[in-house]
KEKE-3310 file (N, C-alpha, C; in steps of 0.2 Angstrom, whole numbers, plus 5000, padded with zeros to 4 digits):
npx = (5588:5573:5561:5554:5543:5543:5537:5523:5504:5492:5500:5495:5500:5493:5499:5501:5506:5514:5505:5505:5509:5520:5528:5543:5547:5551:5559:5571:5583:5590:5591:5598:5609:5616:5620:5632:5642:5645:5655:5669:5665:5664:5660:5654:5644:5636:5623:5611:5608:5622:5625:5632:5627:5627:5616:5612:5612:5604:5597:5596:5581:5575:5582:5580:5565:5565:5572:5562:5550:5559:5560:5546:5542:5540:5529:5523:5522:5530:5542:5545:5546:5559:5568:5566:5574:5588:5589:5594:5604:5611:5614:5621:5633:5638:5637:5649:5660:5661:5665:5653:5641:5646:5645:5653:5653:5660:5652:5640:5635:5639:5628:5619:5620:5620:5607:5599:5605:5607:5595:5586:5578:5566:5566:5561:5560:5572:5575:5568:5574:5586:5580:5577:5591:5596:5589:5594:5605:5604:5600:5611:5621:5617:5616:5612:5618:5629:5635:5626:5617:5626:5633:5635:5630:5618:5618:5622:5608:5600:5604:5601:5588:5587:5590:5582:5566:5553:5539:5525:5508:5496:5486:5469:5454:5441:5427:5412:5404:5407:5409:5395:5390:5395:5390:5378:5378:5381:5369:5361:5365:5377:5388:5386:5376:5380:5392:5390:5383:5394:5403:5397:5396:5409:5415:5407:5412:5425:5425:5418:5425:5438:5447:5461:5467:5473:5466:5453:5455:5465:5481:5490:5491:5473:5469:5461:5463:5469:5464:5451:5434:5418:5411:5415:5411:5396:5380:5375:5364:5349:5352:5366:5381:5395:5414:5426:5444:5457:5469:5482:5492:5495:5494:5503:5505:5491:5480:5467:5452:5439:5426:5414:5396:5383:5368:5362:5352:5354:5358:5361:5361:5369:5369:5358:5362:5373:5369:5358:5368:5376:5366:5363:5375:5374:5364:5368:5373:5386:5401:5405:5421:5424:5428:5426:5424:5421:5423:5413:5418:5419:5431:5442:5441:5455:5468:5470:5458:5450:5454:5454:5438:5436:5440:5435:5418:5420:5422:5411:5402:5405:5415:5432:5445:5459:5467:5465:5464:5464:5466:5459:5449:5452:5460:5449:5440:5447:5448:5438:5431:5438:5435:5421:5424:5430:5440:5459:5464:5452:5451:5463:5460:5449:5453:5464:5478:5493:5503:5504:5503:5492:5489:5494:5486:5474:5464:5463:5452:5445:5434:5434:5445:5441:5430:5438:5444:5435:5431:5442:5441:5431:5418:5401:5399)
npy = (5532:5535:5550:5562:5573:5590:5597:5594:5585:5595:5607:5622:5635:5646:5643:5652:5655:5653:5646:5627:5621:5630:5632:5623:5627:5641:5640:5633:5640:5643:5631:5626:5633:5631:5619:5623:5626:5615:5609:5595:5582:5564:5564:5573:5572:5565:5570:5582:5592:5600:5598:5608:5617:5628:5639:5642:5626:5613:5605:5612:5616:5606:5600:5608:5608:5594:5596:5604:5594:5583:5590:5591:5577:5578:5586:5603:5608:5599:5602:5615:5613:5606:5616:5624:5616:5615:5630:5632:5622:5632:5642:5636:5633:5645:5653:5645:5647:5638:5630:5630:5619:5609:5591:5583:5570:5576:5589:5584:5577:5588:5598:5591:5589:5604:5609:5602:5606:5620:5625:5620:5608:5598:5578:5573:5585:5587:5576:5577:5589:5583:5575:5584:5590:5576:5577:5586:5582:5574:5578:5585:5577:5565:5554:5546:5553:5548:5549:5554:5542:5535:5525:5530:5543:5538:5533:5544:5552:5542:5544:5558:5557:5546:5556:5566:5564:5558:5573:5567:5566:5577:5580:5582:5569:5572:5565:5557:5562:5573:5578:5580:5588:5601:5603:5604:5615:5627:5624:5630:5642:5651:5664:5665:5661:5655:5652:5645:5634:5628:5624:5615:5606:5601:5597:5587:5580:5577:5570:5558:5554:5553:5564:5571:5589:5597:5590:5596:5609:5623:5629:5636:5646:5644:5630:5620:5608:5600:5604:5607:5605:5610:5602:5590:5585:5577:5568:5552:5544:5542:5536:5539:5549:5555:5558:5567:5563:5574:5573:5569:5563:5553:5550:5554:5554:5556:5549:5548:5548:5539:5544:5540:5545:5539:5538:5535:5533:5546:5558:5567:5569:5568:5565:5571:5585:5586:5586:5596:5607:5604:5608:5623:5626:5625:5633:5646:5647:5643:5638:5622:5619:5627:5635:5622:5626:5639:5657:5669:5679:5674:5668:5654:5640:5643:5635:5640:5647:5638:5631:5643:5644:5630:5629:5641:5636:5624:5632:5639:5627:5623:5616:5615:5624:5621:5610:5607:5604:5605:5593:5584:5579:5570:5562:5556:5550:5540:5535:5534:5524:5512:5510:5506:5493:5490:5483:5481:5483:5486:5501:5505:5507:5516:5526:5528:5524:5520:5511:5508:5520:5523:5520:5527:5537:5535:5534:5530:5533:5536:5529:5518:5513:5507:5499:5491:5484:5478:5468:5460:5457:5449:5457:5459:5470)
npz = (5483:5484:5474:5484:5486:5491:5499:5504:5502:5506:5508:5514:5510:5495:5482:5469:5452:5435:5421:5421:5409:5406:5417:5413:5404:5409:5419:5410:5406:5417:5422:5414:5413:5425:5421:5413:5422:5430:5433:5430:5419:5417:5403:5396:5385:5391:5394:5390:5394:5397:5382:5369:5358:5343:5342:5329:5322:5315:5323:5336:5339:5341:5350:5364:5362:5365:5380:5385:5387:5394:5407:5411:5415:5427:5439:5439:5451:5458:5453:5455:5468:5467:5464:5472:5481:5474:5474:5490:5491:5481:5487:5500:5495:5493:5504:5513:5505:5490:5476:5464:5456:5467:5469:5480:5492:5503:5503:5501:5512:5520:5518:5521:5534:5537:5533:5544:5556:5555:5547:5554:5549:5547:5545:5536:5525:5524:5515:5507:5500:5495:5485:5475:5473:5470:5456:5449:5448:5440:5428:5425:5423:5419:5426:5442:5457:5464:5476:5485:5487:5494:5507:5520:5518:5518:5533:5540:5539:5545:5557:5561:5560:5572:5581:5581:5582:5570:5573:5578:5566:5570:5562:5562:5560:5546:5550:5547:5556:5558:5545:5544:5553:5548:5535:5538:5544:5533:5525:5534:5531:5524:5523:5506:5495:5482:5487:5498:5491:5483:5493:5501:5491:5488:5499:5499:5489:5494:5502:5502:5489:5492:5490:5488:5490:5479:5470:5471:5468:5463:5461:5452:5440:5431:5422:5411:5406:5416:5428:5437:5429:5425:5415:5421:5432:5432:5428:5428:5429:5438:5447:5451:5450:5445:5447:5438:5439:5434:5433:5446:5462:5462:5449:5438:5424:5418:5416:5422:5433:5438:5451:5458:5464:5475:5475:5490:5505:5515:5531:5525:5511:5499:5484:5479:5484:5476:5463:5465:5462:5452:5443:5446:5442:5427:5425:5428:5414:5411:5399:5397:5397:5408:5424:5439:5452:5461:5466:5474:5466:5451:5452:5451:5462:5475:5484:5496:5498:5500:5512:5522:5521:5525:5539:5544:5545:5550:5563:5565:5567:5580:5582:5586:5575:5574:5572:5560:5543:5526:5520:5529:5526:5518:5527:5536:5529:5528:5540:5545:5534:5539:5551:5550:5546:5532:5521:5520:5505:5500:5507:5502:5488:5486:5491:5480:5483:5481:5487:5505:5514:5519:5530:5538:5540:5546:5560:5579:5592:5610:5609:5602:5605:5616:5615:5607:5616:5624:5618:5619:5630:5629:5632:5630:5616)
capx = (5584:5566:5561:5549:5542:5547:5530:5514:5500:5491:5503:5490:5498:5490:5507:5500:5512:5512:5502:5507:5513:5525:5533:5549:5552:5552:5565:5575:5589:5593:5595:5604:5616:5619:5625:5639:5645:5645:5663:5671:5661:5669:5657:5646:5638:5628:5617:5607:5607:5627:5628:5635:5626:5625:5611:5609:5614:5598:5595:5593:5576:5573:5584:5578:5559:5567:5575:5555:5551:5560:5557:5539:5543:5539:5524:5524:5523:5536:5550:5546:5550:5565:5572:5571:5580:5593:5593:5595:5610:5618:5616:5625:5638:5639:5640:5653:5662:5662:5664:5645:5639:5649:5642:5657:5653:5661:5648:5633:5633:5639:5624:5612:5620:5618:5600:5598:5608:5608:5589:5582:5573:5561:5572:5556:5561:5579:5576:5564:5578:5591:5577:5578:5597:5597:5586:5596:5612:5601:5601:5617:5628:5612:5615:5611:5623:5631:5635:5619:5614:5633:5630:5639:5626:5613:5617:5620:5600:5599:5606:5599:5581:5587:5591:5576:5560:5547:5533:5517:5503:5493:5477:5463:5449:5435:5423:5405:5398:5411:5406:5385:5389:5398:5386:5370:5381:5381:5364:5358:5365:5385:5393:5383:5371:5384:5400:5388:5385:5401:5407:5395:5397:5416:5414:5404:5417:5432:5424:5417:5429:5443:5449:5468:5465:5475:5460:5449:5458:5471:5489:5491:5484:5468:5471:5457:5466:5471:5461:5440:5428:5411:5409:5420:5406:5390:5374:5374:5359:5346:5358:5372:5385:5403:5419:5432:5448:5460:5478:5483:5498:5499:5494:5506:5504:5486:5476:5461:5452:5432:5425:5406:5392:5377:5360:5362:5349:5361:5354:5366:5358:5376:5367:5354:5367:5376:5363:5358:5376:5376:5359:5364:5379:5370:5360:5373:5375:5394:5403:5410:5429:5423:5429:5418:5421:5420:5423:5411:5420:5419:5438:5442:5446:5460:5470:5471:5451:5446:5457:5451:5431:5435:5439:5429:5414:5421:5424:5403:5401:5407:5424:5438:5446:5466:5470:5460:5467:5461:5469:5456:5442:5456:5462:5443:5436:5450:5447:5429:5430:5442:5430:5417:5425:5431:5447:5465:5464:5445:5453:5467:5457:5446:5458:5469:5483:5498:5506:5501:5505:5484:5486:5499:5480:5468:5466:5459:5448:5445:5427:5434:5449:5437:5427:5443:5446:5429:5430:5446:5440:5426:5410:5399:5399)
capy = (5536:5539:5554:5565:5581:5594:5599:5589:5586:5598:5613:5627:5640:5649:5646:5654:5654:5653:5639:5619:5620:5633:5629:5619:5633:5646:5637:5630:5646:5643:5623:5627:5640:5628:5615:5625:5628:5609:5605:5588:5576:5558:5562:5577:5571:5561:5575:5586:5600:5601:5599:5614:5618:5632:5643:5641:5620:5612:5601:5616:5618:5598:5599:5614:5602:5588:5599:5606:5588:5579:5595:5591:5573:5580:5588:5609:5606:5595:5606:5620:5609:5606:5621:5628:5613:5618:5637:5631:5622:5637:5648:5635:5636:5653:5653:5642:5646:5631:5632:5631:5615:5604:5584:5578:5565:5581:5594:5582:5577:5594:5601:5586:5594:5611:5608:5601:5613:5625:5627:5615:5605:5588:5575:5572:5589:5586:5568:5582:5593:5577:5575:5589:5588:5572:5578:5591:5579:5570:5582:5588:5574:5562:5548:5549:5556:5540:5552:5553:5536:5534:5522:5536:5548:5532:5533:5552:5553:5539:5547:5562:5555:5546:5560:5571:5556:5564:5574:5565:5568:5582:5583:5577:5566:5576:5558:5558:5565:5582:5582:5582:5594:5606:5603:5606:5624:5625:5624:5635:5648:5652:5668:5669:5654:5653:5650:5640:5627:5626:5622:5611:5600:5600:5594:5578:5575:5579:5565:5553:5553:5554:5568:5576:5597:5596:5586:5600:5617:5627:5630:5640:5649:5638:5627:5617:5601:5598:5607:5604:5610:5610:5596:5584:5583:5574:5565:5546:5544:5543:5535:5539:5557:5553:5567:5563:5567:5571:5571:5566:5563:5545:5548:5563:5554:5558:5546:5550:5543:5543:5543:5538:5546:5537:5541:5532:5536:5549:5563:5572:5569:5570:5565:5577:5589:5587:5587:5604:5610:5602:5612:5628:5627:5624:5639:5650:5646:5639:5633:5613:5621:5632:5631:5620:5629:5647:5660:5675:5685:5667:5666:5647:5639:5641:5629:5646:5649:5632:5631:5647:5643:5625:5632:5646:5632:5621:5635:5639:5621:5621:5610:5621:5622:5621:5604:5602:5607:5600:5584:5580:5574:5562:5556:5557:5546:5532:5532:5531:5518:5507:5509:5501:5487:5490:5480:5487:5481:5491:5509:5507:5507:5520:5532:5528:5524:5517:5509:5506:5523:5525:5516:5532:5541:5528:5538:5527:5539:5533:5524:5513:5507:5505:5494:5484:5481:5477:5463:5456:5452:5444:5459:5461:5479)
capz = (5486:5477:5473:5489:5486:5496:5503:5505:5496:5510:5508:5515:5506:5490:5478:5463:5448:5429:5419:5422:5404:5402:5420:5412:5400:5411:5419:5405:5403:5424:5423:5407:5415:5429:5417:5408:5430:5433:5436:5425:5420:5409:5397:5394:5380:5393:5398:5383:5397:5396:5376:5368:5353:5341:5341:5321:5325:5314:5329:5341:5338:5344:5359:5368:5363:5369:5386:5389:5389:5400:5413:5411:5418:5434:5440:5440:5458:5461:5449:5460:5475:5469:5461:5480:5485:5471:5477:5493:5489:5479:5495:5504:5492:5494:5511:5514:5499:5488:5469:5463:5461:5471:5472:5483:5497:5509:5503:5500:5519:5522:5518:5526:5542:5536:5532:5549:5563:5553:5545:5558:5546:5549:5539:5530:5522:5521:5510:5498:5498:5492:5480:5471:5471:5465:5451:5445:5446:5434:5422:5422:5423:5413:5431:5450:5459:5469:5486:5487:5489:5498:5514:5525:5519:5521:5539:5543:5537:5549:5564:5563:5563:5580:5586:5581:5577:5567:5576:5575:5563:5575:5560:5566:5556:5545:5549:5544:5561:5557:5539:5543:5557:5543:5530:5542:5545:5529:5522:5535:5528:5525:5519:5501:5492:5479:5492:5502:5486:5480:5498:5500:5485:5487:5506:5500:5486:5496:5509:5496:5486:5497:5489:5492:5490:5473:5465:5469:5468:5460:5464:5447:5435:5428:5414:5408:5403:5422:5434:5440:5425:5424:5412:5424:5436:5426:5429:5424:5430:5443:5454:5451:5449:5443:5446:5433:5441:5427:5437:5454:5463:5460:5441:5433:5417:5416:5414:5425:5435:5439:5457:5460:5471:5473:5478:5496:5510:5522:5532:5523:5504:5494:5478:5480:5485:5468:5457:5464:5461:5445:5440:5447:5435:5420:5425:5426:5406:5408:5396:5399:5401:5412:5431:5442:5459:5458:5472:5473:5460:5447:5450:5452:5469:5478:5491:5502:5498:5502:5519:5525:5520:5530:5545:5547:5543:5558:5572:5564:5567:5588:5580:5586:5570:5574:5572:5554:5536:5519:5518:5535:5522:5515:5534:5539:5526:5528:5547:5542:5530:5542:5558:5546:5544:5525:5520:5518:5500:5497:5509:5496:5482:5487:5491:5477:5486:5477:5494:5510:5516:5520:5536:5544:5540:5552:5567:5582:5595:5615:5608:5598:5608:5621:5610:5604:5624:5626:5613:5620:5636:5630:5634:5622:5614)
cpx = (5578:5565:5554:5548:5541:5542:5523:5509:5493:5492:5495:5491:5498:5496:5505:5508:5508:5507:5508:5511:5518:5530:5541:5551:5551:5559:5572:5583:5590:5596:5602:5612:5620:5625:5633:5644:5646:5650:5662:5667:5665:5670:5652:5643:5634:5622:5616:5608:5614:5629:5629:5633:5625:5620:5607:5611:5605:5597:5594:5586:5573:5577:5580:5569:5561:5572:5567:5552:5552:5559:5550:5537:5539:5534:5528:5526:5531:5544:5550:5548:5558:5569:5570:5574:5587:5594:5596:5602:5615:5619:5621:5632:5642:5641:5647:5660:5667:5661:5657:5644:5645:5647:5646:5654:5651:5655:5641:5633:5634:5632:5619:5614:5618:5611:5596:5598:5609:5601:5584:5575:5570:5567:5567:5557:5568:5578:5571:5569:5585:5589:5577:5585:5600:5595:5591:5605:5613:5602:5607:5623:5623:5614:5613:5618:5626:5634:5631:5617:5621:5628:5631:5633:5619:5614:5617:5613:5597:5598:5602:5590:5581:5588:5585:5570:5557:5542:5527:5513:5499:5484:5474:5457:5445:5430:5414:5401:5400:5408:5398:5386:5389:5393:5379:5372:5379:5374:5358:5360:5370:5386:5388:5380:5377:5393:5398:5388:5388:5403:5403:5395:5406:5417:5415:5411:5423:5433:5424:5422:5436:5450:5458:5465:5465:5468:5453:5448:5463:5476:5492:5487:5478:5469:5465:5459:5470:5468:5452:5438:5423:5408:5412:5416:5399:5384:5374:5367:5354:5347:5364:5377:5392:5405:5425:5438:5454:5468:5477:5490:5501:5498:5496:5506:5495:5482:5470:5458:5443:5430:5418:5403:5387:5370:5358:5357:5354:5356:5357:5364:5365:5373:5362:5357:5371:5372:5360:5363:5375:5372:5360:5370:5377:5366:5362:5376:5383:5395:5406:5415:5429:5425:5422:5416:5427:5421:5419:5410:5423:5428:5437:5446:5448:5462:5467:5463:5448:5448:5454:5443:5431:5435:5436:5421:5414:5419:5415:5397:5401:5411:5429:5444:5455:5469:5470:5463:5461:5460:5462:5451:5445:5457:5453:5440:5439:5450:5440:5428:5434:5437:5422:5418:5428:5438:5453:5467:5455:5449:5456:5465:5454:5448:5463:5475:5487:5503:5502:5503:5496:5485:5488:5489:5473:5468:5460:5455:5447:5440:5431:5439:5444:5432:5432:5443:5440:5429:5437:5445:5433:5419:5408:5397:5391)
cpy = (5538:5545:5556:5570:5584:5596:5593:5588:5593:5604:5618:5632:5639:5649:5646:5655:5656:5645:5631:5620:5624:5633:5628:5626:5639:5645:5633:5633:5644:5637:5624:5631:5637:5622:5618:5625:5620:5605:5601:5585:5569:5560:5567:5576:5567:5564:5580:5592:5603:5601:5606:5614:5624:5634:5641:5634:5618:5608:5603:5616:5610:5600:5602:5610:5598:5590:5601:5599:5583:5584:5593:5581:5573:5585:5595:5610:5606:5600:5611:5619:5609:5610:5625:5626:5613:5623:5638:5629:5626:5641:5643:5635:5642:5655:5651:5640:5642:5632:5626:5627:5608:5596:5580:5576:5571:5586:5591:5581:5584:5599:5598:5592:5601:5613:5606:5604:5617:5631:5623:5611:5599:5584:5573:5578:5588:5580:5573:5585:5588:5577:5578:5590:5582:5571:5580:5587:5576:5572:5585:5583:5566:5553:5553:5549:5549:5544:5553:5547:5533:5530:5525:5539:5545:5535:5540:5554:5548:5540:5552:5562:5550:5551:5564:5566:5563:5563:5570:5570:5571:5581:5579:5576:5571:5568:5563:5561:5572:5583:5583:5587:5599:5606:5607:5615:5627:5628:5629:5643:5651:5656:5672:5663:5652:5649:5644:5632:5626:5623:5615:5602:5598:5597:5586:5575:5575:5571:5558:5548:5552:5558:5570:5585:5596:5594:5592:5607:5617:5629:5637:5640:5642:5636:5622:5610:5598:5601:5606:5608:5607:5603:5589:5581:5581:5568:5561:5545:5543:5541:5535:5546:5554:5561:5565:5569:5567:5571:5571:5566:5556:5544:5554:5559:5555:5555:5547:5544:5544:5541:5544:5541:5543:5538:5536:5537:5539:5556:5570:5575:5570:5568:5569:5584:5592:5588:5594:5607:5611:5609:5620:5631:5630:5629:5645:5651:5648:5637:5628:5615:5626:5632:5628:5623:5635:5650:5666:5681:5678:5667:5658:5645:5641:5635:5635:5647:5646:5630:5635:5649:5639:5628:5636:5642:5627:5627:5636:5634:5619:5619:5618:5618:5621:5616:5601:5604:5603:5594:5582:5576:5568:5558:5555:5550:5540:5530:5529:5524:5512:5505:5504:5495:5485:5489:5484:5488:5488:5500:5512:5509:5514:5528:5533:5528:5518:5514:5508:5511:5526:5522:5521:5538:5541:5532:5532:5532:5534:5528:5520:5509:5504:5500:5489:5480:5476:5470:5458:5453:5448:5449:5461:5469:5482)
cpz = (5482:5477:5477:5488:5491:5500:5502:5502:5499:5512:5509:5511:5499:5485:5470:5459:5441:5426:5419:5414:5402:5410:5417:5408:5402:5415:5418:5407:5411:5424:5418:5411:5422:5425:5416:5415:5432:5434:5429:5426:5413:5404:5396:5391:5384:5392:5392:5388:5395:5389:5373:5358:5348:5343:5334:5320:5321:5318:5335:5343:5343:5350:5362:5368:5368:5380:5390:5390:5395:5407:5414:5415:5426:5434:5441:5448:5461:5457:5453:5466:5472:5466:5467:5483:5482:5475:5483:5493:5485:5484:5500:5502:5492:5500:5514:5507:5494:5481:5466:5456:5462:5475:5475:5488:5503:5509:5503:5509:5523:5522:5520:5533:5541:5536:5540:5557:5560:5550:5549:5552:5547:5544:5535:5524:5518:5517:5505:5495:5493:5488:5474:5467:5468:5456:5446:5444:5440:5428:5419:5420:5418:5416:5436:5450:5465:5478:5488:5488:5492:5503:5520:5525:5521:5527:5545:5543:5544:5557:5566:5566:5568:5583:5586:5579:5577:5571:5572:5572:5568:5568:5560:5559:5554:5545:5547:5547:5559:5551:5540:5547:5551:5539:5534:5542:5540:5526:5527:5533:5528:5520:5513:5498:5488:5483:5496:5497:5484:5487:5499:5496:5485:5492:5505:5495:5489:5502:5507:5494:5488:5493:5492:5487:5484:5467:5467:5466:5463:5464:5460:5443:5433:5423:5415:5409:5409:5427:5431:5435:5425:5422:5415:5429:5431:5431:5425:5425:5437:5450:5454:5448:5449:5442:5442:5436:5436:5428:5444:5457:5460:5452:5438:5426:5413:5414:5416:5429:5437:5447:5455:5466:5469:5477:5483:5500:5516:5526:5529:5512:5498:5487:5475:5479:5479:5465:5460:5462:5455:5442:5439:5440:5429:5420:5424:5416:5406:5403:5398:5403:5404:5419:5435:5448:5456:5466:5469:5468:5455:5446:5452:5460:5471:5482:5497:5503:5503:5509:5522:5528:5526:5537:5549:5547:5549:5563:5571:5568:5575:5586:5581:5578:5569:5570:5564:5547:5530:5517:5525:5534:5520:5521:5538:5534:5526:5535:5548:5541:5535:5549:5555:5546:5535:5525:5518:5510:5496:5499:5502:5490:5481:5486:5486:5478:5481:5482:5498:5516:5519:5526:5541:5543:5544:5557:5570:5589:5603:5615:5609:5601:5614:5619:5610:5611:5627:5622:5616:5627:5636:5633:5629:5622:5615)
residu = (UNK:UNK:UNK:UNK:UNK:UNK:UNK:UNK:UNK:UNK:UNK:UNK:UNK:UNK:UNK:UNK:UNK:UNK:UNK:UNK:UNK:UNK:UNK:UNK:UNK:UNK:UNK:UNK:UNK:UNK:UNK:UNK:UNK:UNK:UNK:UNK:UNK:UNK:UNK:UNK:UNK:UNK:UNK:UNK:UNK:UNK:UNK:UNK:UNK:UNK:UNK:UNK:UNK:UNK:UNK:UNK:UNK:UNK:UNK:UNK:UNK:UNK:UNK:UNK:UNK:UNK:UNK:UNK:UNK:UNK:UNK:UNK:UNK:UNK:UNK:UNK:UNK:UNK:UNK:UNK:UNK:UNK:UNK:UNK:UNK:UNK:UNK:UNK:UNK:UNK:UNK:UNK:UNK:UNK:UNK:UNK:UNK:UNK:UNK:UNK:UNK:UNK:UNK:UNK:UNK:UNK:UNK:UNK:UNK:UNK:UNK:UNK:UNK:UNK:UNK:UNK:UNK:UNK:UNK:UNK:UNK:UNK:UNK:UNK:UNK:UNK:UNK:UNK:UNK:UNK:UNK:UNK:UNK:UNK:UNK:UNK:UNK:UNK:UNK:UNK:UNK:UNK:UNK:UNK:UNK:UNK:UNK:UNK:UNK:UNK:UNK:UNK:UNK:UNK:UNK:UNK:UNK:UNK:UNK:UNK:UNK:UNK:UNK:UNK:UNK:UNK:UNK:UNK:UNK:UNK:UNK:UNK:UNK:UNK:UNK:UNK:UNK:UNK:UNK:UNK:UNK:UNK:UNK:UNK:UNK:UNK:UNK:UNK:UNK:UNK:UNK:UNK:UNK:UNK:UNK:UNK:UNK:UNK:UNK:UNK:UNK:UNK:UNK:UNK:UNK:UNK:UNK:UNK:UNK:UNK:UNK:UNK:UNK:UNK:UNK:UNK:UNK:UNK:UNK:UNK:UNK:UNK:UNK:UNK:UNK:UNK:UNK:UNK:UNK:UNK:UNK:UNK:UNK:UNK:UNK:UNK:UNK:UNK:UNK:UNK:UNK:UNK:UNK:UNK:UNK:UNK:UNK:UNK:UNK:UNK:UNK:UNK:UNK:UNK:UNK:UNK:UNK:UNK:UNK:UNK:UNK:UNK:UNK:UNK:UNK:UNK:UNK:UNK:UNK:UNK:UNK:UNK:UNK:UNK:UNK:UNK:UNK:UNK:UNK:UNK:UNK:UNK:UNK:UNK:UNK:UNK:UNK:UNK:UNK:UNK:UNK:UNK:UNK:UNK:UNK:UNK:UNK:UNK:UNK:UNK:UNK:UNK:UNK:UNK:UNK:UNK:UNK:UNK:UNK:UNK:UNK:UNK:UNK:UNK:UNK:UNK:UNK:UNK:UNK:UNK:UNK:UNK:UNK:UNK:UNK:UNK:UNK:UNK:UNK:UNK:UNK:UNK:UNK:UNK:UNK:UNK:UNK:UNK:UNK:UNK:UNK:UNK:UNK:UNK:UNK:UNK:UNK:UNK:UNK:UNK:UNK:UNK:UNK:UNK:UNK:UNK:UNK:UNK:UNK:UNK:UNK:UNK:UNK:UNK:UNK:UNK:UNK:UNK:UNK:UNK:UNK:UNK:UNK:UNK:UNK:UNK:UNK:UNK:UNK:UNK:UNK)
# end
């Protein structure tokens, strides 16, 4: 079973926290302290969480590195997903009380069902929650946990999503006629000049660029060295404005990645549009590592800022804003770019997709099947 993070990339709430790099070692002494609880294993020496070293041990000082380390394997994000689907499993422990932690066949399936009739979950939740507990098996015992990829528990997962199938995808496209409505909203005059061009600017790259929220916003506190600064937006030249994204979902090793706007005739002017932003920046007298998008009182983003702006910017707009979140620039631009005629091979690129999980983001409208139908019997469009 690979590994799904627990929440989405579209999480609405605002999950402030501490910085992306002391994460793991905030959670070190908890993983640690589960270890010593972890029942027999052949061979504890597999796992560094479980070894049992002095305090004064000269190879303390390296392990406890090497234990921040391997925690860091995983995105800040993604350990906080699964150290709730850990605590989850010690409350079930608790409840049904079972000596804490318990990876038997009986209790692993025992808790799919418990997670199911018990906390009514999507099974798309319950396979993040196995996630997490496969993670932490990972560490303590330094393998997967073979009850977890069991074929019994294969097919428990399987039953229950015949019995419950996952609700459809409800959020509806941000396409290029929503984003120029918004933006026209926009430029007439929203909130404060400041909120308006920031929003503005983040609109067209969210659209563009086929942004997921993550690459625009904050989650946690600001860190430079992974989050939108100043100097990350840039002027190549007279045609052309690059946003250099420096992490992703599909790049937790960091290597970045750069997205292109180009100074195209739109009634909408997104290269114009930048390039004011830009300027206004610079005016401001930032520094580089300074945040790019700024709220009001120069705090940086939010998810929660940027959700709340969106919507109130539609319902502004005549777009009832129910159906619409963050992510709708992402499923908006690949419904776009497919209605165009751009290949599954080009969407994927665009969006950086690492799979062919961009095709569940296509939305078709009554036009356009009306068009397809129109082409099958032979009238022309």
């Amino acid at each position: 079973m690979s590994d799904i993070e627990l929440f989405p990339d579209d999480n609405e709430f605002d999950t402030t926290g501490p910085p992306a790099s002391s994460v793991a070692s905030l959670r070190l002494p908890e993983i640690q302290n589960a270890g010593t609880r972890g029942g027999s294993s052949p061979n504890p020496s597999t796992s560094l969480f479980r070894a049992d070293i002095p305090i004064n041990h000269p190879l303390r000082p390296l392990l406890e590195a090497s234990l921040n380390s391997i925690l860091q394997a995983v995105s800040p994000r993604t350990l906080q997903s699964y150290l709730t689907a850990w605590r989850c499993f010690k409350a079930f422990h608790s409840t049904y009380n079972l000596p804490f932690p318990d990876f038997s066949l009986l209790a692993i399936t025992s808790f799919i069902s418990h997670l199911n009739i018990n906390k009514n979950l999507q099974i798309s939740s319950i396979k993040g929650y196995l996630s997490g507990i496969q993670f932490f098996h990972k560490l303590l015992y330094g393998s997967p946990s073979p009850q977890i990829a069991n074929s019994q528990t294969s097919l428990l997962i399987k039953g229950i999503q015949r019995s419950h199938p996952t609700r459809p995808d409800t959020r509806q496209p941000i396409t290029l006629q929503i984003l120029t409505k918004c933006i026209s909203t926009l430029r007439r005059g929203y909130h404060s000049i400041h909120t308006a061009h920031t929003l503005d600017a983040m609109f067209i790259l969210a659209f563009f660029g086929f942004l997921r929220c993550s690459e625009l916003t904050i989650t946690s506190s600001f860190n430079p060295n992974t989050h939108p600064t100043i100097s990350d937006l840039t002027v190549l030249d007279d045609e052309t404005i690059s946003y250099f994204i420096k992490q992703s979902k599909t790049d937790q090793t960091r290597k970045g990645h750069f997205i292109f706007i180009f100074n195209l005739q739109s009634p909408i002017l997104p290269y114009q549009a930048l390039l004011a932003f830009i300027q206004l920046k610079k005016s401001q007298s930032k520094l580089p590592s300074d945040p790019l998008f700024t709220d009001d009182s120069n705090r940086p983003v939010t998810r929660f800022w940027f959700q709340k702006h969106l919507k109130s910017v539609l319902l502004l707009s005549g777009i009832p804003p129910d159906n619409f979140s963050s992510h709708s620039f992402r499923i908006g631009a690949a419904t776009t770019a497919a209605q165009k005629g751009l290949s599954q091979q080009q969407i994927q690129a665009l969006g950086r997709w690492s799979s062919e999980a961009f095709k569940s983001y296509i939305r078709s409208d009554r036009s356009h099947i009306k068009e397809a139908q129109r082409t099958l019997i032979g009238q022309p469009l």
